[in-house]
mmCIF file of the N, C-alpha and C atoms, coordinates in Angstrom:
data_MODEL
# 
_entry.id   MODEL 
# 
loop_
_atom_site.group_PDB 
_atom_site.id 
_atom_site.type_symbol 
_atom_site.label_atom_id 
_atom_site.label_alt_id 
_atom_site.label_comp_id 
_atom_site.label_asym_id 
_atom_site.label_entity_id 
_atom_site.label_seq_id 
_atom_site.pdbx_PDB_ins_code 
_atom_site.Cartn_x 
_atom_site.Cartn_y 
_atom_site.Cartn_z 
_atom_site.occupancy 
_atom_site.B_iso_or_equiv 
_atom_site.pdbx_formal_charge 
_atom_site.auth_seq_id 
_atom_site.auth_comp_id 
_atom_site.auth_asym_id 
_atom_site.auth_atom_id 
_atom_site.pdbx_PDB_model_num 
ATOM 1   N N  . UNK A 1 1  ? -3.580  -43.369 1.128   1.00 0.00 ? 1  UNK A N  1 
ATOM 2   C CA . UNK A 1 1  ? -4.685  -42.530 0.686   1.00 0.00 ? 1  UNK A CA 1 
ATOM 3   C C  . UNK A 1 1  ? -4.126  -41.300 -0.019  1.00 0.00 ? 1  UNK A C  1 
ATOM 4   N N  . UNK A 1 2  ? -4.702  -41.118 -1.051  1.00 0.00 ? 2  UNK A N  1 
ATOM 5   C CA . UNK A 1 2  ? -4.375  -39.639 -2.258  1.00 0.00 ? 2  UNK A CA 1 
ATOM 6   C C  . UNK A 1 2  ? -4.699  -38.455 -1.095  1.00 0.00 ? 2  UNK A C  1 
ATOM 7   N N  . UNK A 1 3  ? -3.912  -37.536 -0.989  1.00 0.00 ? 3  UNK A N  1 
ATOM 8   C CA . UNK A 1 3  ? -3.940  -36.417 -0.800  1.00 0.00 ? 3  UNK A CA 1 
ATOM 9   C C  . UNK A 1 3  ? -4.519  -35.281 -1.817  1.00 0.00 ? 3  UNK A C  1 
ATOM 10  N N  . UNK A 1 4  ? -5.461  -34.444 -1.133  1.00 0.00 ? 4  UNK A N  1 
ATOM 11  C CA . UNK A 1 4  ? -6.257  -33.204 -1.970  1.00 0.00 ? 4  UNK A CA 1 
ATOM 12  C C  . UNK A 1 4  ? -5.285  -32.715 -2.307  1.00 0.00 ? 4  UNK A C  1 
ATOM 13  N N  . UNK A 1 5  ? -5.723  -31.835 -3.845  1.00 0.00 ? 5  UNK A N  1 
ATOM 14  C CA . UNK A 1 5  ? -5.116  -31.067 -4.260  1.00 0.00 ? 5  UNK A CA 1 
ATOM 15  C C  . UNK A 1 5  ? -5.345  -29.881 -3.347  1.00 0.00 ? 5  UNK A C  1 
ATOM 16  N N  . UNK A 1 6  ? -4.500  -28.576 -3.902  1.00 0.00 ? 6  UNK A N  1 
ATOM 17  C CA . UNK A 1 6  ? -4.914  -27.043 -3.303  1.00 0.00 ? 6  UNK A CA 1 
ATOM 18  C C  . UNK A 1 6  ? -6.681  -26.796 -3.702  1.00 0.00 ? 6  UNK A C  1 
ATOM 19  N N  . UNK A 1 7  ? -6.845  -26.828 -4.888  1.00 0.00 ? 7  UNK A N  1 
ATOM 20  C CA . UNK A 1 7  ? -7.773  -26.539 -5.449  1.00 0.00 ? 7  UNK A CA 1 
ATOM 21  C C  . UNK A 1 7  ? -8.984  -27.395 -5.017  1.00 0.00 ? 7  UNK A C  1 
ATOM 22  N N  . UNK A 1 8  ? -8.781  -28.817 -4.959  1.00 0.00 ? 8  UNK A N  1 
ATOM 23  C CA . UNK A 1 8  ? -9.906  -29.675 -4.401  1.00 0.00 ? 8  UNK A CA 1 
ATOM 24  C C  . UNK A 1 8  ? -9.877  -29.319 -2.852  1.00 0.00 ? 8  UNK A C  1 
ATOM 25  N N  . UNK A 1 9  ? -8.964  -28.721 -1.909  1.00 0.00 ? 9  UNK A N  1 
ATOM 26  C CA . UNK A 1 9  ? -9.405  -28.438 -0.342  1.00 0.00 ? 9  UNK A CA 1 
ATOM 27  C C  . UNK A 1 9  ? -10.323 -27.281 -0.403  1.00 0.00 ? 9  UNK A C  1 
ATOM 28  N N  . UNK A 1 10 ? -10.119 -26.417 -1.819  1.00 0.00 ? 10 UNK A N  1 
ATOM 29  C CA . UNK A 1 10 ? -10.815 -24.761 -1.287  1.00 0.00 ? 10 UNK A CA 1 
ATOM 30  C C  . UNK A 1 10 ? -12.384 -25.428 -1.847  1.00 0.00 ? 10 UNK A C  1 
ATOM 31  N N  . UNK A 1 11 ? -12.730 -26.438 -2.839  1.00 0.00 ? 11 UNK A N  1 
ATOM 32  C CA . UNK A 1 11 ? -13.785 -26.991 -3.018  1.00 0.00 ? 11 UNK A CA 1 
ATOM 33  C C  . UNK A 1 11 ? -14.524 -27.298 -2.415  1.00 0.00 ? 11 UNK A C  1 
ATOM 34  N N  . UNK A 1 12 ? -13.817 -28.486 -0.900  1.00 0.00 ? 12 UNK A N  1 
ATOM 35  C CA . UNK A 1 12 ? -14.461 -29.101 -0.106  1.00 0.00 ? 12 UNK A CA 1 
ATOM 36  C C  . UNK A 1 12 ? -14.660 -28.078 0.967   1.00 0.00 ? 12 UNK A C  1 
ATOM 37  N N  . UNK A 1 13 ? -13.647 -27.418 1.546   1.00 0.00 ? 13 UNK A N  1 
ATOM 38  C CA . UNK A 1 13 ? -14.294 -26.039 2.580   1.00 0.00 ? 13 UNK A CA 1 
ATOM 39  C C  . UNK A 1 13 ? -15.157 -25.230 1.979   1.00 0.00 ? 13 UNK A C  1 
ATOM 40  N N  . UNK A 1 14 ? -15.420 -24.883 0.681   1.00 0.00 ? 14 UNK A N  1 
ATOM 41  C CA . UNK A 1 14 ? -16.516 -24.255 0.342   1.00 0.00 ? 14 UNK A CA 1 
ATOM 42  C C  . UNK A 1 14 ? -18.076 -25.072 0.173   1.00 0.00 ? 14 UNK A C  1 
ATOM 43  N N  . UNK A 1 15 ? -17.581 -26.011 -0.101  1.00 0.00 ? 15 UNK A N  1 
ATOM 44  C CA . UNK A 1 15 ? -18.920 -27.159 -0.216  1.00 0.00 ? 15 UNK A CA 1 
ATOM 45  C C  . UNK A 1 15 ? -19.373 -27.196 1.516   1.00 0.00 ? 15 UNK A C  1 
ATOM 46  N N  . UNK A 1 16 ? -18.420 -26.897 2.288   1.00 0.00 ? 16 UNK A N  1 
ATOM 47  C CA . UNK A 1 16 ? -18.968 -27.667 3.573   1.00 0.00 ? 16 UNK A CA 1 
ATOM 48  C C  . UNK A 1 16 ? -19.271 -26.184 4.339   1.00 0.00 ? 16 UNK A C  1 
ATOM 49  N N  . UNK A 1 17 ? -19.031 -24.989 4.334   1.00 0.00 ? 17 UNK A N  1 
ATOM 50  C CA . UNK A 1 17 ? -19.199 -23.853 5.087   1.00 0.00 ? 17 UNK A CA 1 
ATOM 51  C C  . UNK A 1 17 ? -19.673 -22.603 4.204   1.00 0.00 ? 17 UNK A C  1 
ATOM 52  N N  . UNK A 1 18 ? -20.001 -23.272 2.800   1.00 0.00 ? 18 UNK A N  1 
ATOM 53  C CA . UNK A 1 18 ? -20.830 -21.865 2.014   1.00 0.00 ? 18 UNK A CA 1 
ATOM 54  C C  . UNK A 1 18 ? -19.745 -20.946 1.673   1.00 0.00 ? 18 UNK A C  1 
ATOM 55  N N  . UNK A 1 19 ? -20.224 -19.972 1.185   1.00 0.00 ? 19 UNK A N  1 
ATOM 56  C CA . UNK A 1 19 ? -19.759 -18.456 1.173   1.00 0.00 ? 19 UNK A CA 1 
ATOM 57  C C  . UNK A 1 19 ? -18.040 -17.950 2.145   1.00 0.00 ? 19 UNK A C  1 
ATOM 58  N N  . UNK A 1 20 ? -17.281 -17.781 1.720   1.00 0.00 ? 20 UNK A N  1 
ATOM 59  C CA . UNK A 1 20 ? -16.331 -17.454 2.423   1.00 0.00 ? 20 UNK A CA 1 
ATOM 60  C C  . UNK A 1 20 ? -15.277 -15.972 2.288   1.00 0.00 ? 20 UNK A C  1 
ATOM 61  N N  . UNK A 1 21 ? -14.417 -15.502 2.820   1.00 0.00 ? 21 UNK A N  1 
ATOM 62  C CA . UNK A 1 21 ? -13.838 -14.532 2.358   1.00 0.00 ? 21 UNK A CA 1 
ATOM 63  C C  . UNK A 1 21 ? -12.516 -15.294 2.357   1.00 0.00 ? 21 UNK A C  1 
ATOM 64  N N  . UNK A 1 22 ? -11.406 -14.788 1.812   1.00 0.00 ? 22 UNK A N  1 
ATOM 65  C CA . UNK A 1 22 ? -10.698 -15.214 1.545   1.00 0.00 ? 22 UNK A CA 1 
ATOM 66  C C  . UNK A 1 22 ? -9.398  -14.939 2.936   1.00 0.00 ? 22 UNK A C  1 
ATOM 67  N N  . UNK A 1 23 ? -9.714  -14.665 3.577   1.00 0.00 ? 23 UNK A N  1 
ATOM 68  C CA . UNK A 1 23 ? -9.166  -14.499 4.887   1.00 0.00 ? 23 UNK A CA 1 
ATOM 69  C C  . UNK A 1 23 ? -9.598  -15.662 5.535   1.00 0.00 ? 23 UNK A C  1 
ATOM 70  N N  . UNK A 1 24 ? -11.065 -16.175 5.679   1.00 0.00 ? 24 UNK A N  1 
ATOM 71  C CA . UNK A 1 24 ? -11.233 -17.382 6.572   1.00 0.00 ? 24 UNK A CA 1 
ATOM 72  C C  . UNK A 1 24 ? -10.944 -19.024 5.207   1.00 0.00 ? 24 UNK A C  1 
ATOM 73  N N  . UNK A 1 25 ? -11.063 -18.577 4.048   1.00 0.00 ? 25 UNK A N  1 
ATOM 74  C CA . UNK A 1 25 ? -10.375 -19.746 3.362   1.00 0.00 ? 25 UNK A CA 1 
ATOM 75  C C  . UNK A 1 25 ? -8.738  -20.016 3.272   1.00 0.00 ? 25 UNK A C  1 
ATOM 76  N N  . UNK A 1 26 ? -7.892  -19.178 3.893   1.00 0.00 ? 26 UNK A N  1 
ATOM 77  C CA . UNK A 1 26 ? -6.559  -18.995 4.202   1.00 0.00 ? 26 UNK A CA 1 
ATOM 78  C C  . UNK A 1 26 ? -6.771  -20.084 5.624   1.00 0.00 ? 26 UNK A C  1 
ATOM 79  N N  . UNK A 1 27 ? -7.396  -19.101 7.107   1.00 0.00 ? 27 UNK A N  1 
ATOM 80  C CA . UNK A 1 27 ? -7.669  -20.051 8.090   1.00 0.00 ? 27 UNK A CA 1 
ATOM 81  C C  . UNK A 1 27 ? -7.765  -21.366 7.694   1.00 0.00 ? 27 UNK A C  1 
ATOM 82  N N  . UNK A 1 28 ? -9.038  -21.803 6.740   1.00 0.00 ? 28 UNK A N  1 
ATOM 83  C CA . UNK A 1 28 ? -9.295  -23.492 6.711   1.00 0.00 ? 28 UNK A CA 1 
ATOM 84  C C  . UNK A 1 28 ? -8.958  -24.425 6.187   1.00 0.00 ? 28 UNK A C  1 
ATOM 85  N N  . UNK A 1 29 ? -7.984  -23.892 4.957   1.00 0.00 ? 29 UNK A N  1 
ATOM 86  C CA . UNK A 1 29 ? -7.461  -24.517 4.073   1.00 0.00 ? 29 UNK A CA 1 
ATOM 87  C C  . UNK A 1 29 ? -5.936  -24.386 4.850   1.00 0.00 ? 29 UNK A C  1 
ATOM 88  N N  . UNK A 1 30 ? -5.690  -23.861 5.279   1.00 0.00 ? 30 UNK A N  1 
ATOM 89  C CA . UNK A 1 30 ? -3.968  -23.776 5.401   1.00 0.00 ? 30 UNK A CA 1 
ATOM 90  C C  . UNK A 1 30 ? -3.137  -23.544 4.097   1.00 0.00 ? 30 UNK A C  1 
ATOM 91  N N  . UNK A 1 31 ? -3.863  -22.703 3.229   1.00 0.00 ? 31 UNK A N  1 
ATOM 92  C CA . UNK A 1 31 ? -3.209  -22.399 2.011   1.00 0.00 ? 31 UNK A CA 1 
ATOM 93  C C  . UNK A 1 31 ? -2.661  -21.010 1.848   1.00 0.00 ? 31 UNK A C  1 
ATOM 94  N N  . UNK A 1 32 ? -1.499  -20.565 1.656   1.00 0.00 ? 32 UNK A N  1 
ATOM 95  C CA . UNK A 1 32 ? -0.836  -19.745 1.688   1.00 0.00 ? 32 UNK A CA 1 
ATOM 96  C C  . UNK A 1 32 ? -1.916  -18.633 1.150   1.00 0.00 ? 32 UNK A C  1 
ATOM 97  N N  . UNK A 1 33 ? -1.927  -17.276 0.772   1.00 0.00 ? 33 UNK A N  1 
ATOM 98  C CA . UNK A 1 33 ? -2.768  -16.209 0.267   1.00 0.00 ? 33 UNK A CA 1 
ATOM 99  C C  . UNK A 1 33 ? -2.466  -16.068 -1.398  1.00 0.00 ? 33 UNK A C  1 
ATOM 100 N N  . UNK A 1 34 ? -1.109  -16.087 -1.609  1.00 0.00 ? 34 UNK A N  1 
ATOM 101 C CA . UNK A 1 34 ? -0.985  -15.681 -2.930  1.00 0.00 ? 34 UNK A CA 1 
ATOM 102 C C  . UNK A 1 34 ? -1.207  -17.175 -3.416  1.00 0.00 ? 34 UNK A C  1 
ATOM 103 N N  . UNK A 1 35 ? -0.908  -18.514 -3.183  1.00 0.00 ? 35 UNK A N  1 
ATOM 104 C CA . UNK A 1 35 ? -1.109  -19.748 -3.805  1.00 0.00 ? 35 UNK A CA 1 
ATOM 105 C C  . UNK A 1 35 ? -3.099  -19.749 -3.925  1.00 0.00 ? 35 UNK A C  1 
ATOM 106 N N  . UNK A 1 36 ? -3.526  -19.240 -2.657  1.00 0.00 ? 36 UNK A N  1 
ATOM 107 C CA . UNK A 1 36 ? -5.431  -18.954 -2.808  1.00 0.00 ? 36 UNK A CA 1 
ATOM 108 C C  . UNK A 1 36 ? -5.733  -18.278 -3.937  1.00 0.00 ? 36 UNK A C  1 
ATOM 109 N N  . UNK A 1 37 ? -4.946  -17.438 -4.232  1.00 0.00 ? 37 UNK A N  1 
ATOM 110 C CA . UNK A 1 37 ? -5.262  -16.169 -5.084  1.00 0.00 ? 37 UNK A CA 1 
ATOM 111 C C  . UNK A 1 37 ? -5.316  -16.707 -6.814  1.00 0.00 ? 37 UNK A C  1 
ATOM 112 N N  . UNK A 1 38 ? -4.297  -17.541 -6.317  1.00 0.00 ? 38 UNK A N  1 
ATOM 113 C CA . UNK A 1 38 ? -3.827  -18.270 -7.860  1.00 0.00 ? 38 UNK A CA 1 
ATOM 114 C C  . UNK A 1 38 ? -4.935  -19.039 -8.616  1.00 0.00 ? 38 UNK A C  1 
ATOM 115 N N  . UNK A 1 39 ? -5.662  -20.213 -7.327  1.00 0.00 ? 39 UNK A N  1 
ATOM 116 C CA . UNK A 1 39 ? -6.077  -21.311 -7.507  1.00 0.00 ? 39 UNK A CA 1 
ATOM 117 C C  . UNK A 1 39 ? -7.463  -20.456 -7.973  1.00 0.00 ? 39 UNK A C  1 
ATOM 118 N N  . UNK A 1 40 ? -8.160  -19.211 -6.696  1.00 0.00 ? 40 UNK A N  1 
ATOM 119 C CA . UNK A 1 40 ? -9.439  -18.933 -6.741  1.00 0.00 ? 40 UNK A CA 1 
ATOM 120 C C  . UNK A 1 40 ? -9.874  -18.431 -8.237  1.00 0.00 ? 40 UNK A C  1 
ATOM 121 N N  . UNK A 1 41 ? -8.574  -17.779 -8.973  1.00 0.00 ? 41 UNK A N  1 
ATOM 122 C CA . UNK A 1 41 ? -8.964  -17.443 -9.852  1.00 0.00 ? 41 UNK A CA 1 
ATOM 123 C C  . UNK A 1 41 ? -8.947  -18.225 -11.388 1.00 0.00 ? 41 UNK A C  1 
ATOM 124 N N  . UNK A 1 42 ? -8.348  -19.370 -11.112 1.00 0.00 ? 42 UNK A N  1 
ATOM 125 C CA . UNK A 1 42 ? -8.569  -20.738 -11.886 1.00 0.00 ? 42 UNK A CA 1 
ATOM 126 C C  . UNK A 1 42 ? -9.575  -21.372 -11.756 1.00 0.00 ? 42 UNK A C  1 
ATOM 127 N N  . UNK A 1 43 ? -10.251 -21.072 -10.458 1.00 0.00 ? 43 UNK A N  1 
ATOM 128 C CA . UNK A 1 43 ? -11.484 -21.802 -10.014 1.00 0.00 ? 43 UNK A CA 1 
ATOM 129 C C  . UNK A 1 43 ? -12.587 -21.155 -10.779 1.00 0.00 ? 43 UNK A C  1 
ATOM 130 N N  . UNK A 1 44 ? -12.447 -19.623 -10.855 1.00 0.00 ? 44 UNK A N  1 
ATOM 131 C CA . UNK A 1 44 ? -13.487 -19.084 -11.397 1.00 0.00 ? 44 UNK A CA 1 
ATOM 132 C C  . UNK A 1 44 ? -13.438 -18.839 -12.549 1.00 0.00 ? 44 UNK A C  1 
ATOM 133 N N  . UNK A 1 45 ? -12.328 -19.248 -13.270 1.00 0.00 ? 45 UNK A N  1 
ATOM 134 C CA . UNK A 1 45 ? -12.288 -19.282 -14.942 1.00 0.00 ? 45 UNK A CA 1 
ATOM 135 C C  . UNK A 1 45 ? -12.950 -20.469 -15.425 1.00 0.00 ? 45 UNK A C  1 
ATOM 136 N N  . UNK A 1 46 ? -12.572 -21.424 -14.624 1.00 0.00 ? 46 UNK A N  1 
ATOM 137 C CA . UNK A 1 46 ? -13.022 -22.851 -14.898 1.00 0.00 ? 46 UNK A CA 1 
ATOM 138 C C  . UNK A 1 46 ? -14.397 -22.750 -14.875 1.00 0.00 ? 46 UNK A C  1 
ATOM 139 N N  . UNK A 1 47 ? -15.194 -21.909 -14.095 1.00 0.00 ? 47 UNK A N  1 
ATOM 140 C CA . UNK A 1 47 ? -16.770 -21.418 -13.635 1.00 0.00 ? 47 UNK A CA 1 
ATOM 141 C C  . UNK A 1 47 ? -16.778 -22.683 -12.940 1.00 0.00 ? 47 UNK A C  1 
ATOM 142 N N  . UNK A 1 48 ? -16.601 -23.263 -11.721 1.00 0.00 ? 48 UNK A N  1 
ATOM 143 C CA . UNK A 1 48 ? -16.590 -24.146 -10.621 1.00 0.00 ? 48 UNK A CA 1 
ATOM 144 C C  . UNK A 1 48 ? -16.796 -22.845 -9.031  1.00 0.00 ? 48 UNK A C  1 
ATOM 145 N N  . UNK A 1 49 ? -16.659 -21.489 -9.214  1.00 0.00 ? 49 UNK A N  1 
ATOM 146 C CA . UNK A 1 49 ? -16.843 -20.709 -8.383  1.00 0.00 ? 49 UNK A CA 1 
ATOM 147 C C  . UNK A 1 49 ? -17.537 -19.957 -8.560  1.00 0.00 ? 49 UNK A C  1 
ATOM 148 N N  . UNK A 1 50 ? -17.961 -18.873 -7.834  1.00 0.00 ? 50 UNK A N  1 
ATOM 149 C CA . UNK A 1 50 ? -18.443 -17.189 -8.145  1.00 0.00 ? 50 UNK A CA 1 
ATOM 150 C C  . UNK A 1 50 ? -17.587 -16.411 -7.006  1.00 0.00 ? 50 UNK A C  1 
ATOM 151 N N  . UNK A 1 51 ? -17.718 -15.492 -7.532  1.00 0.00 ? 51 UNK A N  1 
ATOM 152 C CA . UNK A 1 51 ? -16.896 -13.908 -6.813  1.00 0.00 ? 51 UNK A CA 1 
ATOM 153 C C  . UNK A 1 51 ? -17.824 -13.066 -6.485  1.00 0.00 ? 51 UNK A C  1 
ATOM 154 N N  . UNK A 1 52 ? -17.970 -12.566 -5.707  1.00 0.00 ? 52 UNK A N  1 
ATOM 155 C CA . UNK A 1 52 ? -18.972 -11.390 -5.175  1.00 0.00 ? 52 UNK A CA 1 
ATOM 156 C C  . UNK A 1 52 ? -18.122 -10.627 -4.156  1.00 0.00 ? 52 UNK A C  1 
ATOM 157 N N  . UNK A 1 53 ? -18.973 -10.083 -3.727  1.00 0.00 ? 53 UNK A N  1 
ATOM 158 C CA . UNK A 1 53 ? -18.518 -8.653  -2.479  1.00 0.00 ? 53 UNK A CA 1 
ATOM 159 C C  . UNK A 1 53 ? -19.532 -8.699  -1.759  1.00 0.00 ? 53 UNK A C  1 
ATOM 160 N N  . UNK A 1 54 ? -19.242 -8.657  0.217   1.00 0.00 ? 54 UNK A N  1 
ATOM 161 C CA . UNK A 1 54 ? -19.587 -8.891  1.274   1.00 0.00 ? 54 UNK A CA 1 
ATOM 162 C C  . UNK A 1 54 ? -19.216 -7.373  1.638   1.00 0.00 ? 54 UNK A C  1 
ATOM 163 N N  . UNK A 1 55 ? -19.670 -6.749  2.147   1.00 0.00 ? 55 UNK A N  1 
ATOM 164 C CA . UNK A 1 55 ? -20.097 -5.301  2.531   1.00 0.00 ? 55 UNK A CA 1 
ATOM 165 C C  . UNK A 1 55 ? -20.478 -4.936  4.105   1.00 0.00 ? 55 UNK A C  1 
ATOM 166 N N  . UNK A 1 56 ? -18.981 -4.725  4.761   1.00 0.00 ? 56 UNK A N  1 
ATOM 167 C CA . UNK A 1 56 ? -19.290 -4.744  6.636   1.00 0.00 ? 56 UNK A CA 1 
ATOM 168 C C  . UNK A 1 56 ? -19.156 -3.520  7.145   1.00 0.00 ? 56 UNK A C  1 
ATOM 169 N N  . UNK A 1 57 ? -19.343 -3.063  7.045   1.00 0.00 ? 57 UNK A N  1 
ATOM 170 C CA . UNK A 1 57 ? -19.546 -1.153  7.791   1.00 0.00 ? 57 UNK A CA 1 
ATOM 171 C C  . UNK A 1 57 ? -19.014 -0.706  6.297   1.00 0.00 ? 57 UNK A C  1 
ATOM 172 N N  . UNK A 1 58 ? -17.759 -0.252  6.601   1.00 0.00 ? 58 UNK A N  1 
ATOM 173 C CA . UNK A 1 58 ? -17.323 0.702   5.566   1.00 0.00 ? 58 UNK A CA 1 
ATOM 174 C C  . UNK A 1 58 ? -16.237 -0.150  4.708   1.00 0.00 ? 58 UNK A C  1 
ATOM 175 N N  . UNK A 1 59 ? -16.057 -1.337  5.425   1.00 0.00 ? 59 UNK A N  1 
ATOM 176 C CA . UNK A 1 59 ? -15.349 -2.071  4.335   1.00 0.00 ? 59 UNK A CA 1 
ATOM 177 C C  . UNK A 1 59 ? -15.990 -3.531  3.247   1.00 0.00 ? 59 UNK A C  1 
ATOM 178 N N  . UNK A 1 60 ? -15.248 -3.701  2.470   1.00 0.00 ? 60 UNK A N  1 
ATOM 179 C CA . UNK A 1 60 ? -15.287 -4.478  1.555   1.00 0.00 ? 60 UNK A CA 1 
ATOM 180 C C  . UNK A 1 60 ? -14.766 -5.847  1.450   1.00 0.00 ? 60 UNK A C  1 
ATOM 181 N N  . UNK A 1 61 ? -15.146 -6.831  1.293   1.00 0.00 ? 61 UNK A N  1 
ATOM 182 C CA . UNK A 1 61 ? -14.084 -7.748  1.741   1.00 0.00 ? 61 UNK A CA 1 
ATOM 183 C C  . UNK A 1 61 ? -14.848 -9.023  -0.107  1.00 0.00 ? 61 UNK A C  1 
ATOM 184 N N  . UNK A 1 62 ? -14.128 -9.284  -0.551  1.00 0.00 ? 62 UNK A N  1 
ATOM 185 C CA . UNK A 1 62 ? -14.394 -10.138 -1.535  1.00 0.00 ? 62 UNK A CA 1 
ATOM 186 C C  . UNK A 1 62 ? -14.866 -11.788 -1.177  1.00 0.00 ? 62 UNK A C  1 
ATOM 187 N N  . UNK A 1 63 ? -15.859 -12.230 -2.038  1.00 0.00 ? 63 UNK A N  1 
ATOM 188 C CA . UNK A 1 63 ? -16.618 -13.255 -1.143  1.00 0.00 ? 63 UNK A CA 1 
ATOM 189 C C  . UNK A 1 63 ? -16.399 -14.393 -2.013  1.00 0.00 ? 63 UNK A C  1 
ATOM 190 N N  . UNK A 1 64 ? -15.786 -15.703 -1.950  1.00 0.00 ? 64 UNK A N  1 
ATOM 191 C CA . UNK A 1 64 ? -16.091 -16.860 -2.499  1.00 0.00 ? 64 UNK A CA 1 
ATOM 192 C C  . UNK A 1 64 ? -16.964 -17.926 -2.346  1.00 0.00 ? 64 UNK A C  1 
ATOM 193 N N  . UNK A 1 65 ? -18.000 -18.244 -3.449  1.00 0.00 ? 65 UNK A N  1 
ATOM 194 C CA . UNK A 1 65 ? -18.825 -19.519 -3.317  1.00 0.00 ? 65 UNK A CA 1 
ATOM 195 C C  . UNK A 1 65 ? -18.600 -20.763 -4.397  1.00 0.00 ? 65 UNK A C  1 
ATOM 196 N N  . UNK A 1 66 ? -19.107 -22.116 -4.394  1.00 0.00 ? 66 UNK A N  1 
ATOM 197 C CA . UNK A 1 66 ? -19.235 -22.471 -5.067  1.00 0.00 ? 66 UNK A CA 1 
ATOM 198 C C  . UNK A 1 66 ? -20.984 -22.724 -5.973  1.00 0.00 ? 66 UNK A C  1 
ATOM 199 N N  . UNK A 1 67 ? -20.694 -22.949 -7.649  1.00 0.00 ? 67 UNK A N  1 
ATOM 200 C CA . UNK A 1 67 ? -21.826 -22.573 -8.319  1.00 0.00 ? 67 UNK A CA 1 
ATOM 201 C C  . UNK A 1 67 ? -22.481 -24.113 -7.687  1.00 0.00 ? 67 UNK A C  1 
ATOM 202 N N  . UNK A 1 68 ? -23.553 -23.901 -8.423  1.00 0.00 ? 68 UNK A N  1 
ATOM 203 C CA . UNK A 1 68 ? -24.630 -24.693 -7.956  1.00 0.00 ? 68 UNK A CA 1 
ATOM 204 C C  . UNK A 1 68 ? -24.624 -25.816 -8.474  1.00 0.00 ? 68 UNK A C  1 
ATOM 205 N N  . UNK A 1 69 ? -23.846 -26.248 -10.087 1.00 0.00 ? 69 UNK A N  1 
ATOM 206 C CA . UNK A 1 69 ? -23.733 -27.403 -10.681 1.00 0.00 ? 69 UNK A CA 1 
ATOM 207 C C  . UNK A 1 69 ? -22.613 -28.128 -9.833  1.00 0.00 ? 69 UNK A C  1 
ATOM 208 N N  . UNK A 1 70 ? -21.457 -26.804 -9.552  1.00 0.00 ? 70 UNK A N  1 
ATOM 209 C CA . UNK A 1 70 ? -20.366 -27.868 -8.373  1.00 0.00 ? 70 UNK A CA 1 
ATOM 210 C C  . UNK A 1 70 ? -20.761 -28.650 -7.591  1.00 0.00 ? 70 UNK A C  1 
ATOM 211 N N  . UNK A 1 71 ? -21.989 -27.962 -7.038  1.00 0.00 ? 71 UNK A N  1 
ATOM 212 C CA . UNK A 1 71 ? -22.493 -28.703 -5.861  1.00 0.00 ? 71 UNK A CA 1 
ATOM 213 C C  . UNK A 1 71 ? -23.265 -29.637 -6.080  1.00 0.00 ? 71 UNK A C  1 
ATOM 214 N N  . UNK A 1 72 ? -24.123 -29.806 -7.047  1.00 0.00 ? 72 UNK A N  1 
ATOM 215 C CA . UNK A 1 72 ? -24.691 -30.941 -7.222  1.00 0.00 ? 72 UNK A CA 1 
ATOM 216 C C  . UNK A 1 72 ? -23.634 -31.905 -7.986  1.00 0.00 ? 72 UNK A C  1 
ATOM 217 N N  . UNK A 1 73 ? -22.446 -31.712 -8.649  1.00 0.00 ? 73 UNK A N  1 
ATOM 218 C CA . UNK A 1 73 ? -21.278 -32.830 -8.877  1.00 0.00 ? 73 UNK A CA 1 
ATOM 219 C C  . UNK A 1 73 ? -20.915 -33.290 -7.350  1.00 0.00 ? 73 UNK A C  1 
ATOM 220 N N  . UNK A 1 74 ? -20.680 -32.402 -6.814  1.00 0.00 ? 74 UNK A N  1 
ATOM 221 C CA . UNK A 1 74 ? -20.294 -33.187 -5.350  1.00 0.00 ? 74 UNK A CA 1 
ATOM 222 C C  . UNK A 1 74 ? -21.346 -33.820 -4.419  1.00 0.00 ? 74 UNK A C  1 
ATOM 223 N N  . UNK A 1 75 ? -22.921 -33.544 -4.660  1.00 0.00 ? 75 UNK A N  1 
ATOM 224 C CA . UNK A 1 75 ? -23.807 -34.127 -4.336  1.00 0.00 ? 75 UNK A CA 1 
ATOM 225 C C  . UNK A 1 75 ? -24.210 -33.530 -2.638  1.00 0.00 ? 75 UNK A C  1 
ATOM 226 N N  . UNK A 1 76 ? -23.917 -32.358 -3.000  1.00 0.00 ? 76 UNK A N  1 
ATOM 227 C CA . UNK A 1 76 ? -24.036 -31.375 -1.982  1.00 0.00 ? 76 UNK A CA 1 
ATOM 228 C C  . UNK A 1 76 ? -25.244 -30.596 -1.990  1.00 0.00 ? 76 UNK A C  1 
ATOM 229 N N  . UNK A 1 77 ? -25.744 -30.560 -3.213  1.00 0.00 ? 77 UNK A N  1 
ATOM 230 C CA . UNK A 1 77 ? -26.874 -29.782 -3.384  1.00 0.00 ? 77 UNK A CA 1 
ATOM 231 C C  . UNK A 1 77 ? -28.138 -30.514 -2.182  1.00 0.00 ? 77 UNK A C  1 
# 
């Protein structure tokens, strides 16, 4: 069986748990931070993602989703 790419695991944990920060997509993916950093922002050039900001007392924490056409390619919608 083919093994996921980096980029197709942060797909499928985002398809399957929504919205994430990039601290708990480190947790689920088992993908290093700077290799996340690499991919997330290939992800969102490609427009297969969005970027936002999650706002918890006084801090900031940057938020990853996938767009809505991803999800209906993966049949997630």
């Amino acid at each position: 069986m083919k093994s996921l790419t980096q980029k197709q695991k942060i797909l499928v944990v985002l398809a399957k748990r929504g919205s994430l920060t990039l601290e708990e997509l480190e947790r689920y993916t088992k993908i290093s931070r700077n290799s996340l950093l690499k991919n997330l922002t290939e992800l969102a050039a490609e427009g297969k993602i969005s970027r936002g900001w999650l706002h918890i007392g006084d801090k900031k924490y940057r938020k990853y989703s996938l767009k809505v056409l991803v999800l209906r390619e993966l049949g997630v919608d």
